[in-house]
N, C-alpha and C positions, 0 to 999 in steps of 0.2 A: 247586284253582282257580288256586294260585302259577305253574302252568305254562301255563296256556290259552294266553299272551301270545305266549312263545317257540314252540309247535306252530302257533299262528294264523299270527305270521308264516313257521316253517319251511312250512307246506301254502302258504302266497300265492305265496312262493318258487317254489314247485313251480310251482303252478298259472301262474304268469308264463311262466317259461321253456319250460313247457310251449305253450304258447299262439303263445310266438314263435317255436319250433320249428316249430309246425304251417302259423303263416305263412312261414316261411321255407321246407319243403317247397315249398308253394301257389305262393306267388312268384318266388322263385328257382330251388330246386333242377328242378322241372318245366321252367320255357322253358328251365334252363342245359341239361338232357336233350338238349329238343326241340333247339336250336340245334345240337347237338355232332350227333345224332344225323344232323341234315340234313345238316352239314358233312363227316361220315365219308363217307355216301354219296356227296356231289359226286365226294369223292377217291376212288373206286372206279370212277366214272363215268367218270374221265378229265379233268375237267372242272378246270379250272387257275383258273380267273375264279370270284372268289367274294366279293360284296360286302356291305358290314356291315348295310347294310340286309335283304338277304336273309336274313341270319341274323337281325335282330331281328323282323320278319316271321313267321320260324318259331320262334320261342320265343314272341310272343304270340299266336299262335296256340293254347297251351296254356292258356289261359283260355277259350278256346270253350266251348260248353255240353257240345258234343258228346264235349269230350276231359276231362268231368270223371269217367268211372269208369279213366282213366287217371292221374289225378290223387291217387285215392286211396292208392296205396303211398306216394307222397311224402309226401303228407299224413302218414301215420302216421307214414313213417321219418323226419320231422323233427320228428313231435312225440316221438317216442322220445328222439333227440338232445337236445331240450330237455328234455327230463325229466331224461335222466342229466347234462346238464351243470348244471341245477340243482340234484342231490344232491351231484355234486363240490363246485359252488361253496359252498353248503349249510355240507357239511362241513367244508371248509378254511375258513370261517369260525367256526363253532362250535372248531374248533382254534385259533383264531387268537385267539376269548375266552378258551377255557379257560387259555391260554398267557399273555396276560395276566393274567389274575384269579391264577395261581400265583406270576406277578413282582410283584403289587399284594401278596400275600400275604407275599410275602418280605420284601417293604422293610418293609411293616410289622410283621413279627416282629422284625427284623434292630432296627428303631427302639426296637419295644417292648422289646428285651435291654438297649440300650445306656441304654433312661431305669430300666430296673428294676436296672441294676449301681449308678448313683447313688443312686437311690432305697433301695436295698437298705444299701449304705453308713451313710445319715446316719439311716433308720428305725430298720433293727434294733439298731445300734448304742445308738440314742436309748431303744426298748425294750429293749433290755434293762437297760440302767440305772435304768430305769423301774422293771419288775420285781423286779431285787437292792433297789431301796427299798421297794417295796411287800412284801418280802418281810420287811425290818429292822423294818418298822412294825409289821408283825401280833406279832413278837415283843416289841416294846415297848408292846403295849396290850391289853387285854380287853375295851374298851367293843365289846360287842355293834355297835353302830351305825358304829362307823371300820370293825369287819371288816370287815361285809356292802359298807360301798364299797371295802374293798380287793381283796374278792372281783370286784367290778363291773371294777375297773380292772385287775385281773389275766385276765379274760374278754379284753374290750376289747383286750389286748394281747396274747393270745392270737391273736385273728381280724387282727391288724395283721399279724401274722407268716405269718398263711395267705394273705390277699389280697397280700404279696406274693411270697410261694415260690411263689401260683398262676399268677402273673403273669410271674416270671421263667422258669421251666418251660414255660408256653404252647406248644404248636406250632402251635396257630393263633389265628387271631383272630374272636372270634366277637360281634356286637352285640346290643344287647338294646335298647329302648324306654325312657331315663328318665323321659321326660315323655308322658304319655297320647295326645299328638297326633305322638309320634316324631319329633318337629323336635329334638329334644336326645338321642343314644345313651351307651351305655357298653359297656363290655368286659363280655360277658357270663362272669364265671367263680363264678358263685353255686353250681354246680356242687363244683368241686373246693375250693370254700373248705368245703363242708359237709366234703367226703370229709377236708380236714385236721382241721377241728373234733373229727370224729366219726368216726378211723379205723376201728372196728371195731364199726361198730353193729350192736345187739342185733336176735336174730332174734326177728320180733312173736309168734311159739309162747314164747317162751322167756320 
């Protein structure tokens, strides 16, 4: 259903140019015919004097009732025309988002490198010093109860380290829904934070 929008309006597209093709056959291309065709003959005839009225004259003539199964090739060869020129235009629009959305995509890669080399700086730095304490503690105590939270804060510092290798690694950018009515987004990488968690997870047979 995510697509209906973009085909609705690519077929309107269509359907436009198509329409003003068929008018423009109807209108145009028919009396510019009739006109040229009148004018050819004058100049066959001999005939030197040739007034702008008389050729518009013979071009609206091409609206007559009489001259409407004449009218039909035009008709179609200008709705042809607007067809194919609204698949050109069509297309080199649709290239023209794709082409932006890949420069929207850069900058904000390019952004997200240069905030995850700081970020990456003052975090992992900051854990892992975290860690080497967390790790002095366990060795200087047995209470059952400090381990289980050193276990906690060694997790914790764990997944610190994965949301940001996920982040600095990105090739793209992808959003996800914070808040239920999606007025608020985030960097969706829930993804590759599992795959750091849990390099080599167990096959559910096994």
């Amino acid at each position: 259903m995510l697509n209906d929008g973009p085909m609705l309006k690519q077929h309107r597209t269509s359907i436009t140019y198509t329409a003003a093709g068929i008018l423009g056959g109807y209108l145009i291309f028919h009396p510019y015919a009739m006109a040229v065709y009148f004018a050819s003959h004058m100049h066959e005839k001999g005939e030197i004097h040739l007034h702008w009225r008389e050729l518009v004259s013979r071009a609206l003539q091409a609206f007559d009732p009489m001259m409407l199964a004449m009218s039909i090739p035009f008709i179609v060869f200008g709705g042809v025309i607007g067809l194919l020129v609204g698949k050109v235009l069509e297309r080199a629009r649709r290239l023209n988002a794709e082409k932006l959305e890949r420069e929207k995509q850069k900058v904000a890669l390019d952004t997200l490198k240069n905030l995850m080399v700081t970020l990456s700086h003052y975090l992992l730095n900051a854990n892992m010093i975290i860690g080497g304490q967390v790790r002095r503690c366990r060795k200087a105590t047995s209470d059952k109860n400090i381990v289980s939270a050193l276990v906690v804060i060694e997790e914790q510092g764990r997944k610190i380290d994965a949301v940001v290798g996920a982040l600095r690694e990105s090739t793209e950018v992808k959003v996800a829904g914070y808040t239920s009515d999606d007025k608020i987004q985030m960097i969706d990488i829930s993804g590759e934070i599992e795959e750091r968690l849990n390099p080599n997870p167990k096959s559910p047979h096994e």
